[in-house]
PyMOL Python script that loads the backbone (N, CA, C, O; Angstrom):
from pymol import cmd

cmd.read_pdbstr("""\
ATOM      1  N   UNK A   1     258.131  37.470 145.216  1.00  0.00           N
ATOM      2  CA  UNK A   1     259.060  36.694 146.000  1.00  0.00           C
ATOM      3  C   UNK A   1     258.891  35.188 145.743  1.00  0.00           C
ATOM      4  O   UNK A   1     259.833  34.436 145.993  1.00  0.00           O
ATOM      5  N   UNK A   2     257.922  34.793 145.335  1.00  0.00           N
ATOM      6  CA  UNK A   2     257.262  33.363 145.586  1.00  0.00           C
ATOM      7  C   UNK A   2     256.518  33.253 144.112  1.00  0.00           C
ATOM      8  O   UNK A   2     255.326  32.950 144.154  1.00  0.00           O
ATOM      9  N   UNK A   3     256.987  33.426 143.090  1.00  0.00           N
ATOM     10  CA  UNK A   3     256.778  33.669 141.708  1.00  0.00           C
ATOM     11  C   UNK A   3     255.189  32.520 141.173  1.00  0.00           C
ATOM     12  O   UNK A   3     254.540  32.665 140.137  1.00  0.00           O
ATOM     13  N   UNK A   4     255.016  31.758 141.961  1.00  0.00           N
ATOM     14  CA  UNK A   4     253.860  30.825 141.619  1.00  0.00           C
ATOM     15  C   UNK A   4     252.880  30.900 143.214  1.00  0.00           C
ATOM     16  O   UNK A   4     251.652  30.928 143.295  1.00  0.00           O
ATOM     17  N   UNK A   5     253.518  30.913 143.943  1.00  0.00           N
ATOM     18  CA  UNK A   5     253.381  31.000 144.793  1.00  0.00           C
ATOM     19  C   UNK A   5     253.240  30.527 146.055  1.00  0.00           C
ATOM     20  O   UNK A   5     253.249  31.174 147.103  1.00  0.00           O
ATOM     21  N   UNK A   6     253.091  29.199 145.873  1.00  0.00           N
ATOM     22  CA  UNK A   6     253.469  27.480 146.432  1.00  0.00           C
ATOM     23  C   UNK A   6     255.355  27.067 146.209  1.00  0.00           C
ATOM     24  O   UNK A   6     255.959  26.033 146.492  1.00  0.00           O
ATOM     25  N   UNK A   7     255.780  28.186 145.682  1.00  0.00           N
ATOM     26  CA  UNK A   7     257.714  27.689 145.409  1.00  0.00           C
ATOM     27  C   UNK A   7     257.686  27.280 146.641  1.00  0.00           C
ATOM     28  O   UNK A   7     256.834  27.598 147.471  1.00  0.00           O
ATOM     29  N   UNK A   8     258.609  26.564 146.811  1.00  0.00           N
ATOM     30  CA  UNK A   8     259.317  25.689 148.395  1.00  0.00           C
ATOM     31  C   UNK A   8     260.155  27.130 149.313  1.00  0.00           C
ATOM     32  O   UNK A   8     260.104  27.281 150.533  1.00  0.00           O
ATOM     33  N   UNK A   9     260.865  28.026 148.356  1.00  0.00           N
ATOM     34  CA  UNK A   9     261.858  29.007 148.532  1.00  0.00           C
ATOM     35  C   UNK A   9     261.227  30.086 147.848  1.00  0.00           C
ATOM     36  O   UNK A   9     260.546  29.823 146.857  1.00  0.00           O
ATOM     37  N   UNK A  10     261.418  31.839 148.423  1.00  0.00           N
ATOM     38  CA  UNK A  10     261.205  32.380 147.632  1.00  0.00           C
ATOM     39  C   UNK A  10     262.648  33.018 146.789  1.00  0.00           C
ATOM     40  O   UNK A  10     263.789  32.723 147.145  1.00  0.00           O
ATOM     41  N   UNK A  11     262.353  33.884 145.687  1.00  0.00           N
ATOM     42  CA  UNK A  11     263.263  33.902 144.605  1.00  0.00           C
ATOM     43  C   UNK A  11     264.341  35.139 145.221  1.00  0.00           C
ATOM     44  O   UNK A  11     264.061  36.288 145.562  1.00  0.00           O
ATOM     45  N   UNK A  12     265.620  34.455 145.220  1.00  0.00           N
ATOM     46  CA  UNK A  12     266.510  35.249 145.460  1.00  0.00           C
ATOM     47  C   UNK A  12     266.883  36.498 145.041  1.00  0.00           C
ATOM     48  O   UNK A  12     267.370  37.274 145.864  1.00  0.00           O
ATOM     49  N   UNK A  13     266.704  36.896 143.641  1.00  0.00           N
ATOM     50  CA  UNK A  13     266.988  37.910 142.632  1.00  0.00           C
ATOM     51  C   UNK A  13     265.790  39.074 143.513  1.00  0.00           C
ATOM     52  O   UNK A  13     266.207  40.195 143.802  1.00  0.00           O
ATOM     53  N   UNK A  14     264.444  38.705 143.849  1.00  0.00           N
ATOM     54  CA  UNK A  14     263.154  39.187 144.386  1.00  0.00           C
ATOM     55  C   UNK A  14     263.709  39.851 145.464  1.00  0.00           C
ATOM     56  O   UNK A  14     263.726  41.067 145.658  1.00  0.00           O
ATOM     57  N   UNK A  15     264.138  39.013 146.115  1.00  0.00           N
ATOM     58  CA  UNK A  15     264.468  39.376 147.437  1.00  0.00           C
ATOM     59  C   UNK A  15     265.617  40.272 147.432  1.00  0.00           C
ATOM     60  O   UNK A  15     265.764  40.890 148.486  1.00  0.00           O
ATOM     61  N   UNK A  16     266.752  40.575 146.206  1.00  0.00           N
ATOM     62  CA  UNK A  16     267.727  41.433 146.829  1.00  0.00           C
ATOM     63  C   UNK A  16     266.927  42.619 145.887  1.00  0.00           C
ATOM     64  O   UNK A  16     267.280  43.762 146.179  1.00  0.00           O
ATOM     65  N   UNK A  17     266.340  42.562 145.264  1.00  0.00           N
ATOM     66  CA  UNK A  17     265.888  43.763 144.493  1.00  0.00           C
ATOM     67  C   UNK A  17     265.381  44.420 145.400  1.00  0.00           C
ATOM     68  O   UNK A  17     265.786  45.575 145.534  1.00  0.00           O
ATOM     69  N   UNK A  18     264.502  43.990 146.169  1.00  0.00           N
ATOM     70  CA  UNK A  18     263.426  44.930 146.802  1.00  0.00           C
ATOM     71  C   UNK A  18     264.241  45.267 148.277  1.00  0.00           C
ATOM     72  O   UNK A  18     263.565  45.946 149.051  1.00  0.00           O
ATOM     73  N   UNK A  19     265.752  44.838 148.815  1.00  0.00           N
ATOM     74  CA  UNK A  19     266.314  44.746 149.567  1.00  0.00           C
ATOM     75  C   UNK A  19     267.561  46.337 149.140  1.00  0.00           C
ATOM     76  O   UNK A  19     268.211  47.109 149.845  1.00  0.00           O
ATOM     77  N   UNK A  20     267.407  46.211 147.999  1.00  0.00           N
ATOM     78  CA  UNK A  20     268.380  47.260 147.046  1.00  0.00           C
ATOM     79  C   UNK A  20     267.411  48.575 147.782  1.00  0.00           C
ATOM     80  O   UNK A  20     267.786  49.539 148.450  1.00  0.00           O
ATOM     81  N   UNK A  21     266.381  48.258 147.456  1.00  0.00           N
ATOM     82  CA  UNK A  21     265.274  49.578 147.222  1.00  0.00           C
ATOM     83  C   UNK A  21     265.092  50.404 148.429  1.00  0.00           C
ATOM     84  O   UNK A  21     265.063  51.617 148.636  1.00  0.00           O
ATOM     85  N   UNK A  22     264.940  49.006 149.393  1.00  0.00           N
ATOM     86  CA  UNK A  22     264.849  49.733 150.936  1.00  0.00           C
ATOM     87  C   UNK A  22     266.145  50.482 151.450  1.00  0.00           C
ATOM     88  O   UNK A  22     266.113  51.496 152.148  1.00  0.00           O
ATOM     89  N   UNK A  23     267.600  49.670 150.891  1.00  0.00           N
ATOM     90  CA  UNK A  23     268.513  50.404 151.599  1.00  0.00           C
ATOM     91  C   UNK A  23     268.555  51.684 150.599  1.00  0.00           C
ATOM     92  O   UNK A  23     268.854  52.674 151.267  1.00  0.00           O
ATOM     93  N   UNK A  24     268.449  51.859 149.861  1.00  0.00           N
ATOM     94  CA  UNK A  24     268.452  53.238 148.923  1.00  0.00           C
ATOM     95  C   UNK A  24     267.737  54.064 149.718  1.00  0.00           C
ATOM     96  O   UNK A  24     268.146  55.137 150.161  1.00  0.00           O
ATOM     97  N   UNK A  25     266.692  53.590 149.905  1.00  0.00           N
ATOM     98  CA  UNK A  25     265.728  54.737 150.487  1.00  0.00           C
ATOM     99  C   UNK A  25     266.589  55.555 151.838  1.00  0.00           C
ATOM    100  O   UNK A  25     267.000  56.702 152.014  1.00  0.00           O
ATOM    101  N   UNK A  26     266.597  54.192 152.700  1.00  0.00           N
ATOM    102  CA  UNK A  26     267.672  54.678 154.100  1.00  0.00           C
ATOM    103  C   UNK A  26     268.638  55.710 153.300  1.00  0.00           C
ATOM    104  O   UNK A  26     268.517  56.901 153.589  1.00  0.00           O
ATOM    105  N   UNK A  27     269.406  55.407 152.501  1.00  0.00           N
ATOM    106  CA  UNK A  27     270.749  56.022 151.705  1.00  0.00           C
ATOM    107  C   UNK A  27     270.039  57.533 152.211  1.00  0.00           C
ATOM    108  O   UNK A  27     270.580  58.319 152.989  1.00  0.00           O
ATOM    109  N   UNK A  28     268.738  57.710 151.583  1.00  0.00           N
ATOM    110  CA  UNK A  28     268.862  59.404 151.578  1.00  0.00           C
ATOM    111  C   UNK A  28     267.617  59.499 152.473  1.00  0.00           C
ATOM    112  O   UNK A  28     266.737  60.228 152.014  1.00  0.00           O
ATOM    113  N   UNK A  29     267.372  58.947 153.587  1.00  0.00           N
ATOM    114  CA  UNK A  29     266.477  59.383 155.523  1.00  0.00           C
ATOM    115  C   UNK A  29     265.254  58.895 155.209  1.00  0.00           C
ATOM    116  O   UNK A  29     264.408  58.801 156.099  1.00  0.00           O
ATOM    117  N   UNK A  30     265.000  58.548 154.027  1.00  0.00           N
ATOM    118  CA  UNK A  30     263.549  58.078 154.032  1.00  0.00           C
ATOM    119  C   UNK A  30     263.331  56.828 154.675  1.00  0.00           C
ATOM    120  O   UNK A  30     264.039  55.833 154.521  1.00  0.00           O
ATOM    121  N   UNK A  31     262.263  56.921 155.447  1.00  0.00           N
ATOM    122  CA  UNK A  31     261.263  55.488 156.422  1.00  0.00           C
ATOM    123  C   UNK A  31     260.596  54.529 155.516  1.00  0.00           C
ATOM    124  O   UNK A  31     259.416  54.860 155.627  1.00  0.00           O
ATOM    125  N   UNK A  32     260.640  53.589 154.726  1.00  0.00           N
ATOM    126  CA  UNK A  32     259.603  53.169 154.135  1.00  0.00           C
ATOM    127  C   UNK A  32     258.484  53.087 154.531  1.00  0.00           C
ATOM    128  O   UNK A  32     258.572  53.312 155.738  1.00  0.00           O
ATOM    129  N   UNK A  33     257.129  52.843 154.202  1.00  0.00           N
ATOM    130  CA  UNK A  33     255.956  52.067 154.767  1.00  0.00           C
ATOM    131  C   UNK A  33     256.028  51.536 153.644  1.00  0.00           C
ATOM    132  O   UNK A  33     256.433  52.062 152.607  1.00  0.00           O
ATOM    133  N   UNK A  34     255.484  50.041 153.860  1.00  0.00           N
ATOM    134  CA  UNK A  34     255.561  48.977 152.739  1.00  0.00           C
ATOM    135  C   UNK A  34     253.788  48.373 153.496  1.00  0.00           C
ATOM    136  O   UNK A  34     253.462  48.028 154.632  1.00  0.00           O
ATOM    137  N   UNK A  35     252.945  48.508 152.058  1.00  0.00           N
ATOM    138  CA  UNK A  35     251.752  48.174 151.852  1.00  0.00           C
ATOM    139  C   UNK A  35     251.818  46.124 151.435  1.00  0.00           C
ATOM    140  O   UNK A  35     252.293  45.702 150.381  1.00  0.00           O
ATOM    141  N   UNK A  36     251.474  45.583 152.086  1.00  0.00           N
ATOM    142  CA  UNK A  36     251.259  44.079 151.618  1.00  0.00           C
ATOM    143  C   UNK A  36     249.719  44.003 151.357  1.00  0.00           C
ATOM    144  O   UNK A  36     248.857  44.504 152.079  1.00  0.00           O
ATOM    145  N   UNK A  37     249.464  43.126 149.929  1.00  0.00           N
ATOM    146  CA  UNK A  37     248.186  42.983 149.595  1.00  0.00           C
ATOM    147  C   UNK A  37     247.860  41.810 149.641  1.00  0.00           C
ATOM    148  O   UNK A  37     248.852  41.111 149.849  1.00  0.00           O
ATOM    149  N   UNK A  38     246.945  41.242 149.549  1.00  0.00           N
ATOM    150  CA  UNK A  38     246.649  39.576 149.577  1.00  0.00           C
ATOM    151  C   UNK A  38     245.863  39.154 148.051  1.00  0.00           C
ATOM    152  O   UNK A  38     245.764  38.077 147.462  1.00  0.00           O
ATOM    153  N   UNK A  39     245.332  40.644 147.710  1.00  0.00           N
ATOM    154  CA  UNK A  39     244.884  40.830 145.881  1.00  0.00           C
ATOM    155  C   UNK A  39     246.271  40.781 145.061  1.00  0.00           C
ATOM    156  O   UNK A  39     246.265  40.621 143.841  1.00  0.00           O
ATOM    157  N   UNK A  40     247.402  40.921 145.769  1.00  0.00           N
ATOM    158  CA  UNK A  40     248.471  40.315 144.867  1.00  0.00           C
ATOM    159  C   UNK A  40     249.207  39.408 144.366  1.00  0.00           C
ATOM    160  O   UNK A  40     250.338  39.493 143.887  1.00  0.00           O
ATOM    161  N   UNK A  41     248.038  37.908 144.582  1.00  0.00           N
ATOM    162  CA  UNK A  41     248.513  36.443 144.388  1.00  0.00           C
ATOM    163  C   UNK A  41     249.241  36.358 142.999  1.00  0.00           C
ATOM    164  O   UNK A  41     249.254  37.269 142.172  1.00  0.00           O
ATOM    165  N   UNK A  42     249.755  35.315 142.881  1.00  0.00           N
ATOM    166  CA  UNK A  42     250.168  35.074 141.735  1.00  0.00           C
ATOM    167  C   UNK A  42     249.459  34.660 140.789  1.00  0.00           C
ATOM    168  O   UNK A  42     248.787  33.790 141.341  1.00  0.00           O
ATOM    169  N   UNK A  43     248.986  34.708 139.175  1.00  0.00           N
ATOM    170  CA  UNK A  43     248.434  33.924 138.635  1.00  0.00           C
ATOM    171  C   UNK A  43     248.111  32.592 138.956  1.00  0.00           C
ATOM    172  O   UNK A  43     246.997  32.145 139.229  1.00  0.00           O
ATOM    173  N   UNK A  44     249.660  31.741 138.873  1.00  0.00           N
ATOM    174  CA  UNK A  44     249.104  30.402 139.164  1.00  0.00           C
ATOM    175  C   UNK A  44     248.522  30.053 140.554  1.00  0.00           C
ATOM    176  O   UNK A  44     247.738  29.104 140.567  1.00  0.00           O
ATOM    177  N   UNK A  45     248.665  30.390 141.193  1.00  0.00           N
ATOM    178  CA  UNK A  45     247.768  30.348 142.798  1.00  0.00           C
ATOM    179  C   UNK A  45     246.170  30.739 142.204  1.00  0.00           C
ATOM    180  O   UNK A  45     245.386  30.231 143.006  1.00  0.00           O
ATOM    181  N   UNK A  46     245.581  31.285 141.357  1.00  0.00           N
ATOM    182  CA  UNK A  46     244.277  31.267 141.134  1.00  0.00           C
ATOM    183  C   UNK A  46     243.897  30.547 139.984  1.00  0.00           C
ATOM    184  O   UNK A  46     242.715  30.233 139.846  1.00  0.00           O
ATOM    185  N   UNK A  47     244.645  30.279 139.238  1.00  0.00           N
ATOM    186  CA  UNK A  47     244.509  28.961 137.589  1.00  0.00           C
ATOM    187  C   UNK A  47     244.491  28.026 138.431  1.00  0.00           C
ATOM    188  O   UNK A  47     243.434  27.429 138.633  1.00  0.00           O
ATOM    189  N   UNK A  48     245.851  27.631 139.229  1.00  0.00           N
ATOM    190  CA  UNK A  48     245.481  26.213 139.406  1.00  0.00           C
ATOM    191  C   UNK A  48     245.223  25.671 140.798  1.00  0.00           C
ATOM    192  O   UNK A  48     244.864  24.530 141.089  1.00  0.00           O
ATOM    193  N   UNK A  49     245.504  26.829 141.716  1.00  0.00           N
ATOM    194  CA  UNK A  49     244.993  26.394 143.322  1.00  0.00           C
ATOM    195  C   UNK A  49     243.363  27.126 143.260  1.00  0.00           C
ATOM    196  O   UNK A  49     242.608  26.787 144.172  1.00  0.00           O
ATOM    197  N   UNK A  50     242.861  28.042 142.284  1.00  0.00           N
ATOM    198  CA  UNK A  50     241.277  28.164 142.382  1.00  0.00           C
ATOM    199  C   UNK A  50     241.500  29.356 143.837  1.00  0.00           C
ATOM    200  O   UNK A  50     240.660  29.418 144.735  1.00  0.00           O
ATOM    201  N   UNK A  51     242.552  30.070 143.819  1.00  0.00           N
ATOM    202  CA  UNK A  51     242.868  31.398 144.556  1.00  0.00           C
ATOM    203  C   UNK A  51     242.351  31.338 146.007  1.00  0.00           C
ATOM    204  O   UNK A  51     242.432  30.182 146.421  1.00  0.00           O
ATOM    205  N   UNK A  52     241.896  32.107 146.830  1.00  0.00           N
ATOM    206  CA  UNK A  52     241.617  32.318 147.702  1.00  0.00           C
ATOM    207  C   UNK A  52     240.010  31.147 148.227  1.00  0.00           C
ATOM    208  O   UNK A  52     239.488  31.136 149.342  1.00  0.00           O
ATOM    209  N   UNK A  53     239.682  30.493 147.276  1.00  0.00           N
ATOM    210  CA  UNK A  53     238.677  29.514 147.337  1.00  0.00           C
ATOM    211  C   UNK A  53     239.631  28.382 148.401  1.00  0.00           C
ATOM    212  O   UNK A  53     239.111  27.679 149.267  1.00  0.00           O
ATOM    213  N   UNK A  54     240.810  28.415 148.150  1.00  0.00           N
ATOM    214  CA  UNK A  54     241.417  27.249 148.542  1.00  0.00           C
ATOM    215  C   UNK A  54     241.879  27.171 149.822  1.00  0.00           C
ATOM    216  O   UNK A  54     242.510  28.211 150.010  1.00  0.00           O
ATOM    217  N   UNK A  55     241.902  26.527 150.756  1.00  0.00           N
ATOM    218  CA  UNK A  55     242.020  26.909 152.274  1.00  0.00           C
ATOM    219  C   UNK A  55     243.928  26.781 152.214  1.00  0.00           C
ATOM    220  O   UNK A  55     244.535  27.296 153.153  1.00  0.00           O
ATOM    221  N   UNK A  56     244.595  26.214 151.289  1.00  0.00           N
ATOM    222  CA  UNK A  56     245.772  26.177 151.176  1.00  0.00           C
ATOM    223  C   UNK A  56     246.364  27.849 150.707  1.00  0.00           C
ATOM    224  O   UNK A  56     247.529  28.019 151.069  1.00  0.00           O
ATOM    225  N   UNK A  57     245.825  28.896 150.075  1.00  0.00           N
ATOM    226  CA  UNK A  57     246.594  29.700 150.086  1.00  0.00           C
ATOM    227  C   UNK A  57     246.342  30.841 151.083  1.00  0.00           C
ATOM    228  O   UNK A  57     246.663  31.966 150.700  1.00  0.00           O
ATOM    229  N   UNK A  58     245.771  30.697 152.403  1.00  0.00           N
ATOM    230  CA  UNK A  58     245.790  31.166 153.539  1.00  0.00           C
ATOM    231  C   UNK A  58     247.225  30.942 154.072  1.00  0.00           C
ATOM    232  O   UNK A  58     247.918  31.910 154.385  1.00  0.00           O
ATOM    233  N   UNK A  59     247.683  29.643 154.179  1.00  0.00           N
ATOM    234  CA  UNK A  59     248.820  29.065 154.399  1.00  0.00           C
ATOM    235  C   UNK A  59     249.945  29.657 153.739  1.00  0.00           C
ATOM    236  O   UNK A  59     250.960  30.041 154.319  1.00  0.00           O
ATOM    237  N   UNK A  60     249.589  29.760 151.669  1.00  0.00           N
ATOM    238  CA  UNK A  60     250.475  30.108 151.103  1.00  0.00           C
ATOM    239  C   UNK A  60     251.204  32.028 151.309  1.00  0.00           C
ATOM    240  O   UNK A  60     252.287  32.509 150.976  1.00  0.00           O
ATOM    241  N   UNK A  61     249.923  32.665 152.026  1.00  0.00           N
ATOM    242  CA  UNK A  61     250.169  33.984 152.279  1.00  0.00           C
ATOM    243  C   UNK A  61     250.528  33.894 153.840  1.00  0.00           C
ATOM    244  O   UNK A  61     251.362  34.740 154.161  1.00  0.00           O
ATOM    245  N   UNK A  62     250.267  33.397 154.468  1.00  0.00           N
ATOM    246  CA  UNK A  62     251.002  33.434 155.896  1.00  0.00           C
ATOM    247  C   UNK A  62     252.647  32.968 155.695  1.00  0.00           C
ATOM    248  O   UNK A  62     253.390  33.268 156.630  1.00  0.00           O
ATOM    249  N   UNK A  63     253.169  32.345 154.675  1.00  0.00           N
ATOM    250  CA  UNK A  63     254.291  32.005 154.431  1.00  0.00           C
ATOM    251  C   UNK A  63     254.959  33.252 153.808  1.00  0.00           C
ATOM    252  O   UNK A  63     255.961  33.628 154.417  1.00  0.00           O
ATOM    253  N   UNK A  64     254.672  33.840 152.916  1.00  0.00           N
ATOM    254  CA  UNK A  64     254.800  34.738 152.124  1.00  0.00           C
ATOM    255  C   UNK A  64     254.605  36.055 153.218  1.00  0.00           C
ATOM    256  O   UNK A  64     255.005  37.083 152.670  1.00  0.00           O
ATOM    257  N   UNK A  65     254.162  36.275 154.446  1.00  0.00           N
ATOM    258  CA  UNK A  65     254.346  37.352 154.572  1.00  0.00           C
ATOM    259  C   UNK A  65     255.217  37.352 156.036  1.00  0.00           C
ATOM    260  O   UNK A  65     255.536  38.285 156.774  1.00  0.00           O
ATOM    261  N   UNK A  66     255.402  36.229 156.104  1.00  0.00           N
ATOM    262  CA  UNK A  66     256.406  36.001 157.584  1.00  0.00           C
ATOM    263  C   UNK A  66     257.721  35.918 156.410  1.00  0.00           C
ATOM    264  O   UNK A  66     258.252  37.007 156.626  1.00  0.00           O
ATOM    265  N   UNK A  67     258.303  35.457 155.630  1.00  0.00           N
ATOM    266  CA  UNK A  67     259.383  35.474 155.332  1.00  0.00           C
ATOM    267  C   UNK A  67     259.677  36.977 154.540  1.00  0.00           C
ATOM    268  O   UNK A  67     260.835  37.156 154.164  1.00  0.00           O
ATOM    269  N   UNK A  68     258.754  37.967 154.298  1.00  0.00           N
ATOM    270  CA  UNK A  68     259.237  39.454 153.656  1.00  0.00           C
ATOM    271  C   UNK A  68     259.346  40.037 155.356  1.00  0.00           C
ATOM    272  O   UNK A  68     260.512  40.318 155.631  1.00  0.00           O
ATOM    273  N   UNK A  69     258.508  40.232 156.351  1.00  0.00           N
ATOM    274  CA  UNK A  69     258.731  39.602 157.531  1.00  0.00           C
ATOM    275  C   UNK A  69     260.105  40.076 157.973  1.00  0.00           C
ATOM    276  O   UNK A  69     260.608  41.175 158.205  1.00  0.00           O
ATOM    277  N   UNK A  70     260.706  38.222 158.008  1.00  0.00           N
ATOM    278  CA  UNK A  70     262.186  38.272 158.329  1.00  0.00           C
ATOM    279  C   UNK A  70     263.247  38.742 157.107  1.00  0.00           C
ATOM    280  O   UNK A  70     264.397  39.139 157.297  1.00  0.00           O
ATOM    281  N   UNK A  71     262.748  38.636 156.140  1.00  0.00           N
ATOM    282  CA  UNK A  71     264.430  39.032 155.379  1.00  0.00           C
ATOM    283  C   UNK A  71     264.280  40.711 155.313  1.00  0.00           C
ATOM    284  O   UNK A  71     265.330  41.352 155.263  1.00  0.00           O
ATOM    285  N   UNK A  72     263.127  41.361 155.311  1.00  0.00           N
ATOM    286  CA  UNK A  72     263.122  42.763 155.849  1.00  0.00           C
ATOM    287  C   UNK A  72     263.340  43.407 157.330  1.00  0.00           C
ATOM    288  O   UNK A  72     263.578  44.577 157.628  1.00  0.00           O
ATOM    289  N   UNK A  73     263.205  42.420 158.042  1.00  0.00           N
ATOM    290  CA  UNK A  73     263.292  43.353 159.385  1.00  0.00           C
ATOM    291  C   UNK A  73     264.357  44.030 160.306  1.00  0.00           C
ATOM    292  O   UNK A  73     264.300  44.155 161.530  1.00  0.00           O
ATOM    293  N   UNK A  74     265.278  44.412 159.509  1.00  0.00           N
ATOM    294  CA  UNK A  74     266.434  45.282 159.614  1.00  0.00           C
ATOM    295  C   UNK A  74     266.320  46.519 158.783  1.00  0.00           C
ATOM    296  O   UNK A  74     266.904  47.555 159.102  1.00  0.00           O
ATOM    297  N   UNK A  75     265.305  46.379 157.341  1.00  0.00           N
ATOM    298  CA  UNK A  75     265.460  48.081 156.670  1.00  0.00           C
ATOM    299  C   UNK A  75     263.771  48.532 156.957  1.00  0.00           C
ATOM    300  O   UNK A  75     263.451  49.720 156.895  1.00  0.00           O
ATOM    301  N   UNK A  76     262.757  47.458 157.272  1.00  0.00           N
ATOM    302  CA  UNK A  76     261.190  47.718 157.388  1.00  0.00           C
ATOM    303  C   UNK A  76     260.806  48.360 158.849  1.00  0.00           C
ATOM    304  O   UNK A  76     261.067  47.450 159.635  1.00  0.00           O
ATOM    305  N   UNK A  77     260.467  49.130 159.366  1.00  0.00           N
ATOM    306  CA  UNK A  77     259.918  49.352 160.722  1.00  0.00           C
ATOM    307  C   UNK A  77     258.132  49.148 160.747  1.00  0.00           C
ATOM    308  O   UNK A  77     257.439  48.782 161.696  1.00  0.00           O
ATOM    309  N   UNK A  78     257.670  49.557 159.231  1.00  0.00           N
ATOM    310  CA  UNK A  78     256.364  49.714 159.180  1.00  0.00           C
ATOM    311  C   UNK A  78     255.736  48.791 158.150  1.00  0.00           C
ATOM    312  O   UNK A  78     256.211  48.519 157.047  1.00  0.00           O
ATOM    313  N   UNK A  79     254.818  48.434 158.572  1.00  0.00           N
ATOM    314  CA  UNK A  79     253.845  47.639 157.452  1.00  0.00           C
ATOM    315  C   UNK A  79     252.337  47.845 157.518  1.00  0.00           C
ATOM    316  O   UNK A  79     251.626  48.202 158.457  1.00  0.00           O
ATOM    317  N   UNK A  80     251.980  47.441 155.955  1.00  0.00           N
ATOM    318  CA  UNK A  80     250.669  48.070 156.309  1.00  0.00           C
ATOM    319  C   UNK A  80     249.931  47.063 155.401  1.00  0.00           C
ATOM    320  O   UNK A  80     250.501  46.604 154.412  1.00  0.00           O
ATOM    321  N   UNK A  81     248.695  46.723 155.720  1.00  0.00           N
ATOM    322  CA  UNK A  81     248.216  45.606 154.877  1.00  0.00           C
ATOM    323  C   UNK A  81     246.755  46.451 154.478  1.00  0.00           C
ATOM    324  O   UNK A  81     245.922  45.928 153.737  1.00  0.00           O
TER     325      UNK A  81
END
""", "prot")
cmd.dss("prot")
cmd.show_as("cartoon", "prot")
cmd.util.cbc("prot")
cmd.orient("prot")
């Protein structure tokens, strides 16, 4: 969603893909559970922010998981970290 992971916005194309996927699923009764990882930073968040060392990408994943969050919370009921 957040391709570096510090983007200002995350990536639109990201967001309807995985927006495609959930309503498909609904299409034929399936519930998703959607797993969020925090081992799934982006490269550059660990080259050049020095990854989880950095007290800034606490911030950068609290951003990142409030906005999958809101642009999911019409097809998501469940999450699981």
């Amino acid at each position: 969603m957040y391709p570096n992971g510090n983007d200002e916005k995350p990536n639109q194309e990201g967001l309807d893909f995985y927006r495609s996927v959930f309503e498909e699923l609904h299409k034929y009764g399936i519930e998703p559970l959607v797993t969020i990882s925090h081992y799934d930073d982006p490269l550059y968040m660990e080259e050049k922010l020095g990854g989880w060392q950095n007290r800034e990408t606490n911030g950068l994943y609290e951003k990142y998981c409030h906005s999958i969050f809101e642009e999911y919370k019409d097809l998501v009921k469940y999450w699981r970290h």
